[in-house]
C-alpha positions in Angstrom: -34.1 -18.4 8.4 -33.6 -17.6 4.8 -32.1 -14.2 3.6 -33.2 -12.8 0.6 -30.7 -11.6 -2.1 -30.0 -7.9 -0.5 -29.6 -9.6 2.6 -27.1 -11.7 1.3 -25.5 -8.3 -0.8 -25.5 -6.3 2.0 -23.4 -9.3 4.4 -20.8 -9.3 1.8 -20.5 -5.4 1.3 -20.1 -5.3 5.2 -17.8 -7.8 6.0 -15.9 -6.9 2.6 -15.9 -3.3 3.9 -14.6 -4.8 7.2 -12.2 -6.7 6.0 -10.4 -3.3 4.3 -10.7 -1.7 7.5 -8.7 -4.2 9.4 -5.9 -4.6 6.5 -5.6 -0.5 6.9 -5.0 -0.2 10.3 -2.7 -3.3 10.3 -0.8 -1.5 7.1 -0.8 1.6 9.1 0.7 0.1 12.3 3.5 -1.8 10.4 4.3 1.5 8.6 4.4 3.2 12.0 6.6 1.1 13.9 8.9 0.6 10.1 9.6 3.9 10.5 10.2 4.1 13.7 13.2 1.4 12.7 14.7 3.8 10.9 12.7 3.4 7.1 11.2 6.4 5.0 7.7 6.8 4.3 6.6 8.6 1.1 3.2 9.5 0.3 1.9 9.9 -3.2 -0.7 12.1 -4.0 -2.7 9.2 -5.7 -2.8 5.5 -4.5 -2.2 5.0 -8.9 0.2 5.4 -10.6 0.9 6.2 -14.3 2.2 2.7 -15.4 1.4 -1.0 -15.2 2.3 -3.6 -12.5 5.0 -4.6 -14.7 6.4 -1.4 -15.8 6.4 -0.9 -11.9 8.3 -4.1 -11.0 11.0 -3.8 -13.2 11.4 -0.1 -12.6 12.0 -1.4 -8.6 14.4 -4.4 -9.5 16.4 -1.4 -11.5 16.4 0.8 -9.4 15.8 -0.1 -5.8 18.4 -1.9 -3.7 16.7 -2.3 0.1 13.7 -3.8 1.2 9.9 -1.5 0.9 6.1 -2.3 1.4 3.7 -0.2 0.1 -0.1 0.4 0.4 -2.9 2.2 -1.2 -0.6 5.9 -1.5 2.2 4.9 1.2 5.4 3.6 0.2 8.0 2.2 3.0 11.3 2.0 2.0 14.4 0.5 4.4 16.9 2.5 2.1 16.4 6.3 2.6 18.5 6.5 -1.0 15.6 3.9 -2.4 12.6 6.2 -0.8 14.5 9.8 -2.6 15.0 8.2 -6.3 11.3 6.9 -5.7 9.7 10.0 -4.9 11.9 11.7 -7.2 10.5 9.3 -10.0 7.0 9.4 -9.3 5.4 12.2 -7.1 
């Protein structure tokens, strides 16, 4: 059977909408058991922050000397030193 184009919006707004879902909970459980390894979480008031990508990235190779994962407003860092000039920095 044909859909018509809502049909077809609709599909991709729900399997979009699933799709973040999944990559939350995934995010969520790696940052749970990271930190249960020993890494600092920091959480930003705002998932944005007040500079580019770029800006970003070279602030991190400056500045940061352990491993770290971020998503939306969490930030993991392996280095508890990393995780304090971070949030120092930026919240």
């Amino acid at each position: 059977m044909k859909q018509t184009a809502m049909q077809v919006m609709e599909e991709k707004y729900a399997e979009e909408a699933a799709r973040r879902m999944a990559e939350d909970i995934d995010q969520r459980i790696m940052f749970d058991l990271l930190q249960e390894m020993g890494w600092t979480r920091v959480e930003l008031s705002s998932k944005w922050l007040p500079v580019t990508g770029i800006e970003l990235h070279e602030w991190r190779e400056a500045n940061l000397t352990g491993h770290w994962r971020a998503h939306n407003n969490v930030w993991m860092f392996e280095n508890k030193n990393d995780a304090a000039i971070f949030k120092l920095t930026w919240s």
